[in-house]
TORDRENPA-707910 format. One line per field, with one value per residue: residue in three letters; chain; y, z, x of N, C-alpha, C, CB in turn. Coordinates in steps of 0.1 Angstrom, whole numbers. Glycine has a CB too. Layout:
<sites>
r [ALA  ...] .
c [A  ...] .
n.y [Y  ...] .
n.z [Z  ...] .
n.x [X  ...] .
ca.y [Y  ...] .
ca.z [Z  ...] .
ca.x [X  ...] .
c.y [Y  ...] .
c.z [Z  ...] .
c.x [X  ...] .
cb.y [Y  ...] .
cb.z [Z  ...] .
cb.x [X  ...] .
</sites>
This chain:
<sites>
r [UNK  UNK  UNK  UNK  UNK  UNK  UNK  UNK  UNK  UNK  UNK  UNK  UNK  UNK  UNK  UNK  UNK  UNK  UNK  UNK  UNK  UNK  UNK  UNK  UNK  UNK  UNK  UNK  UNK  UNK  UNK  UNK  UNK  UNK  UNK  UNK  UNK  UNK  UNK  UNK  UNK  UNK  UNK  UNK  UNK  UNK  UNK  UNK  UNK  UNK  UNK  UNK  UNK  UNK  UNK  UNK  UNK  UNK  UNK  UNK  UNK  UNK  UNK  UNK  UNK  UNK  UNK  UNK  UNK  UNK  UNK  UNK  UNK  UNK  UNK  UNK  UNK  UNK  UNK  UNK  UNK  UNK  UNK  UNK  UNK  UNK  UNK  UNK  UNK  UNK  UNK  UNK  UNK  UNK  UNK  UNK  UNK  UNK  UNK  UNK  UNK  UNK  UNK  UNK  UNK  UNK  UNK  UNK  UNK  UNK  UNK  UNK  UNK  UNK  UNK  UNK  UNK  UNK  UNK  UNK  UNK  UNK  UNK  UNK  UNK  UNK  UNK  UNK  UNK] .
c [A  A  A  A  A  A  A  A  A  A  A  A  A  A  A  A  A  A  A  A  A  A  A  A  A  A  A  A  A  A  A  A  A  A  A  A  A  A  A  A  A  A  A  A  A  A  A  A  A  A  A  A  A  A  A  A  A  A  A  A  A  A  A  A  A  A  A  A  A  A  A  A  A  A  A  A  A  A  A  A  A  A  A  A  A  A  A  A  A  A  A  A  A  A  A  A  A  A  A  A  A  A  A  A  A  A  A  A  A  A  A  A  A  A  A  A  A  A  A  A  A  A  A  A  A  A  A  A  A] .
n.y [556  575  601  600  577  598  617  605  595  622  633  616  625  639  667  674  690  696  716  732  753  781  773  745  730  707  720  705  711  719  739  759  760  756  724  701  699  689  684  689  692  677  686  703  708  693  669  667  689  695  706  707  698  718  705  679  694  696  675  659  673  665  637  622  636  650  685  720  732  758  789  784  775  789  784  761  741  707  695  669  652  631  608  584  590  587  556  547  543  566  585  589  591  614  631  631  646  671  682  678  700  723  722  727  750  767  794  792  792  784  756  750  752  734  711  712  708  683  670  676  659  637  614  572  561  542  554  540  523] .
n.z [1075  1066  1062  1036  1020  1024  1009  983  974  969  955  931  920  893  882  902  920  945  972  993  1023  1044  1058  1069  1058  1037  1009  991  958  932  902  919  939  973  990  1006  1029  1052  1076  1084  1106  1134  1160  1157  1167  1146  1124  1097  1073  1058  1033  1034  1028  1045  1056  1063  1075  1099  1111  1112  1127  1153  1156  1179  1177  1157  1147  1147  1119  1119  1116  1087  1092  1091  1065  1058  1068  1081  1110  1115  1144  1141  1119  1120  1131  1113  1093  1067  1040  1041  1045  1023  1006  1015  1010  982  976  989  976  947  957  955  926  915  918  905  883  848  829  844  846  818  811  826  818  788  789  798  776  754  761  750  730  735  711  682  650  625  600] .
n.x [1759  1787  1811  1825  1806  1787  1798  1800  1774  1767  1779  1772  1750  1732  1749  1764  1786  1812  1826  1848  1843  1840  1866  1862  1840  1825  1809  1780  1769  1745  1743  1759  1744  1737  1730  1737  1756  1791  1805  1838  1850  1858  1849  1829  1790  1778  1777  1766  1744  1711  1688  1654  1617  1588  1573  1585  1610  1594  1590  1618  1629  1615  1633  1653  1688  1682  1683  1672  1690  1717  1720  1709  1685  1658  1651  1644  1664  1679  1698  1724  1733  1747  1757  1744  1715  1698  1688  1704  1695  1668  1684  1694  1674  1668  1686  1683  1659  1667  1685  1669  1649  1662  1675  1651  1643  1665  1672  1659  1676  1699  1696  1692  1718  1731  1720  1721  1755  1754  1743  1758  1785  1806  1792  1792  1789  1797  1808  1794  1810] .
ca.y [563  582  614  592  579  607  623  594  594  632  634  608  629  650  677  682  698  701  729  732  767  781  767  733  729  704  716  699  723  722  754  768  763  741  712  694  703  680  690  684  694  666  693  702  700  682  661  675  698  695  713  696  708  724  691  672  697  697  660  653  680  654  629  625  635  661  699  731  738  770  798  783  767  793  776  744  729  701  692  658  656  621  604  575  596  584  546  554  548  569  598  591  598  629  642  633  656  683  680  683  715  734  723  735  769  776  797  780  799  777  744  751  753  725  699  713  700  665  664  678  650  628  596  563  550  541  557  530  524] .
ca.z [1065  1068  1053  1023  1016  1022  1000  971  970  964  939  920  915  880  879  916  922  961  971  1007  1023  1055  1065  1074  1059  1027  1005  982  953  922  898  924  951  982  991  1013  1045  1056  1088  1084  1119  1144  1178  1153  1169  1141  1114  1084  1075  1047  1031  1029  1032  1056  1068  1067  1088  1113  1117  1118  1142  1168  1161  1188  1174  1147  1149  1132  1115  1127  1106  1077  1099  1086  1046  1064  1067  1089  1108  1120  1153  1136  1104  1122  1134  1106  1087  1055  1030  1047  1046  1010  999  1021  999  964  977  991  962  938  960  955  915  910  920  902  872  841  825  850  839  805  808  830  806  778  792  795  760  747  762  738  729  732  701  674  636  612  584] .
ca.x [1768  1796  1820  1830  1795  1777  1800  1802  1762  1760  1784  1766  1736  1739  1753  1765  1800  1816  1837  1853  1842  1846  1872  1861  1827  1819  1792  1776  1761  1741  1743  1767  1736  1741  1719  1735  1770  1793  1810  1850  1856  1858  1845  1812  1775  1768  1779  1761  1730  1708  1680  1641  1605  1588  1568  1598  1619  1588  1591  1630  1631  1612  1635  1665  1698  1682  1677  1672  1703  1719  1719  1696  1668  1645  1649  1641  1673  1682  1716  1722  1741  1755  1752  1732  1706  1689  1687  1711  1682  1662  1689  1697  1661  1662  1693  1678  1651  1672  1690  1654  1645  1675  1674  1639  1645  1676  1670  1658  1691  1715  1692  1696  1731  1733  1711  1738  1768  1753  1740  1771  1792  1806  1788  1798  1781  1809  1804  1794  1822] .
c.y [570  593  606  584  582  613  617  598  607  637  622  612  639  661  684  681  699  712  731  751  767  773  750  727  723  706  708  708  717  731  764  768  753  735  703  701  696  684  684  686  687  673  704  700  691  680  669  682  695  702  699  705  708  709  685  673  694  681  655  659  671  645  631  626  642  673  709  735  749  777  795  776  775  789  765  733  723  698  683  656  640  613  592  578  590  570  553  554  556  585  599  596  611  640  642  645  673  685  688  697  725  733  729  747  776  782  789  786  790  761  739  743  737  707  702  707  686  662  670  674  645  615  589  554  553  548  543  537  515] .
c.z [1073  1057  1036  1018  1012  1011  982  966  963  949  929  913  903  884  891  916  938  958  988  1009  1042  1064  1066  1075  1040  1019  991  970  935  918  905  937  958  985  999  1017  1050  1066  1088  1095  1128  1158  1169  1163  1162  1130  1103  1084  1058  1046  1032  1027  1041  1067  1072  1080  1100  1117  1117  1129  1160  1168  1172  1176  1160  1153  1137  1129  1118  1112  1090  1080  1092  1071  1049  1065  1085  1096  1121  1131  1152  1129  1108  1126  1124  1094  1071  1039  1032  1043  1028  1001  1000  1013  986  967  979  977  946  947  955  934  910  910  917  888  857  832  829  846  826  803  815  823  791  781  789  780  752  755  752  740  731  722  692  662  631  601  574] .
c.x [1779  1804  1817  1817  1786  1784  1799  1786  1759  1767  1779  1754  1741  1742  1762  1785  1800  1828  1839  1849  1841  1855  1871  1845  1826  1808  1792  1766  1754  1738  1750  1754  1737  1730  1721  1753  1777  1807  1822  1858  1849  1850  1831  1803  1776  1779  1776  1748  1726  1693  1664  1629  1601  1580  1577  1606  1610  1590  1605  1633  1628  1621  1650  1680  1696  1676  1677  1684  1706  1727  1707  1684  1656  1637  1647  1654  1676  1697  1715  1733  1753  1747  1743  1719  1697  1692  1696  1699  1672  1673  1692  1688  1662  1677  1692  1665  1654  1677  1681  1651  1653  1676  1662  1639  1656  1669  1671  1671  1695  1704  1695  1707  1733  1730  1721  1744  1765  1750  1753  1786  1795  1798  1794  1795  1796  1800  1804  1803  1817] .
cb.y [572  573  614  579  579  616  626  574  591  643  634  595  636  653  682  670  715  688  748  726  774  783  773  735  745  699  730  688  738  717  758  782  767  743  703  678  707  670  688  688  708  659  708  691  706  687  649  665  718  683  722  684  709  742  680  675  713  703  649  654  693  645  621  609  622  658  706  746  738  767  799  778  771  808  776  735  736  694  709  649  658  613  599  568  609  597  541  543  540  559  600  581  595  629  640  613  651  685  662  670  718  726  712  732  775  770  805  777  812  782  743  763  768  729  706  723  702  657  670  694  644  625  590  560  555  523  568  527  518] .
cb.z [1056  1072  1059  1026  1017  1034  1005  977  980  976  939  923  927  868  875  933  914  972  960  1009  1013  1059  1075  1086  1064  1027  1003  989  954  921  899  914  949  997  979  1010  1059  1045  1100  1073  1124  1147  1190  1144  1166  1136  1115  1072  1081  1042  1016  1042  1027  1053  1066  1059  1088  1114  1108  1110  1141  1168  1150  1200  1176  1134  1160  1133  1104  1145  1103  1065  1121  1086  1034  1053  1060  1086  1111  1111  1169  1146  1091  1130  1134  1099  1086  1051  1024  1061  1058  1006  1003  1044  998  953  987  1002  961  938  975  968  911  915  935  901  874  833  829  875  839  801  814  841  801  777  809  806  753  745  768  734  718  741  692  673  627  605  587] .
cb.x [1759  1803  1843  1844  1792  1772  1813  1806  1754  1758  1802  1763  1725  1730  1741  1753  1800  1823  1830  1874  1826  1838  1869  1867  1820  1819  1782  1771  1773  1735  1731  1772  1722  1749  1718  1729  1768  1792  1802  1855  1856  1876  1864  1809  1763  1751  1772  1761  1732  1709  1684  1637  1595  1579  1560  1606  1625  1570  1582  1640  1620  1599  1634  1665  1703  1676  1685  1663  1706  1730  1734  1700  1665  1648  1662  1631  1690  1677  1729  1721  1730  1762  1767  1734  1709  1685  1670  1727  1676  1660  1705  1701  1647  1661  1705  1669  1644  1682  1689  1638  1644  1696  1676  1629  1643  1692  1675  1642  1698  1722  1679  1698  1741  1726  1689  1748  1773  1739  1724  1770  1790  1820  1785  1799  1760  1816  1815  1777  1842] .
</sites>
């Protein structure tokens, strides 16, 4: 995978919004909460960082070319030193999951609202005449 991948896949999950912050840092957010990082500076450690659980982080951590993300290692996030570090279906699970952590613990208020919007899209069914 890459930038434009990683970015394509996460915006395909409901509800998820990006927003450029510090400078030179993609996140990726549901409810305004991030889920997944995507490193827009080429002289980066790492590529991108993303959230998981705590077994998870203990076992990407072994692999070569992941570590504890710096500054939120303690919430279990990961940060990949390059987007091959890991088989792309393999990373794509591990962002529908970050993804589901970070949705479960937003307030059932910002779910609500969030499950609104979609049902108060318009249909595409036609009126019978």
């Amino acid at each position: 995978m890459d930038i434009e991948s990683v970015r394509s896949f996460c915006l395909s999950l409901p509800h998820v919004d990006e927003k450029v912050q510090w400078g030179n840092d993609l996140l990726f957010r549901i409810g305004e909460k991030m889920f997944a990082v995507v490193s827009l500076e080429g002289t980066s450690d790492h590529c991108m960082s993303f959230k998981c659980t705590p077994e998870t982080f203990a076992e990407l951590v072994e692999h070569e070319g992941i570590f504890p993300a710096p500054y939120v290692a303690r919430y279990h996030w990961v940060a990949l030193k390059r987007f091959d570090a890991l088989p792309a279906g393999e990373l794509k699970q591990l962002l529908r999951t970050a993804y589901g952590l970070v949705y479960e613990k937003l307030p059932a208020k910002i779910r609500r609202q969030l499950e609104t919007k979609v049902s108060a899209a318009p249909s595409k069914k036609r009126a019978r005449r």
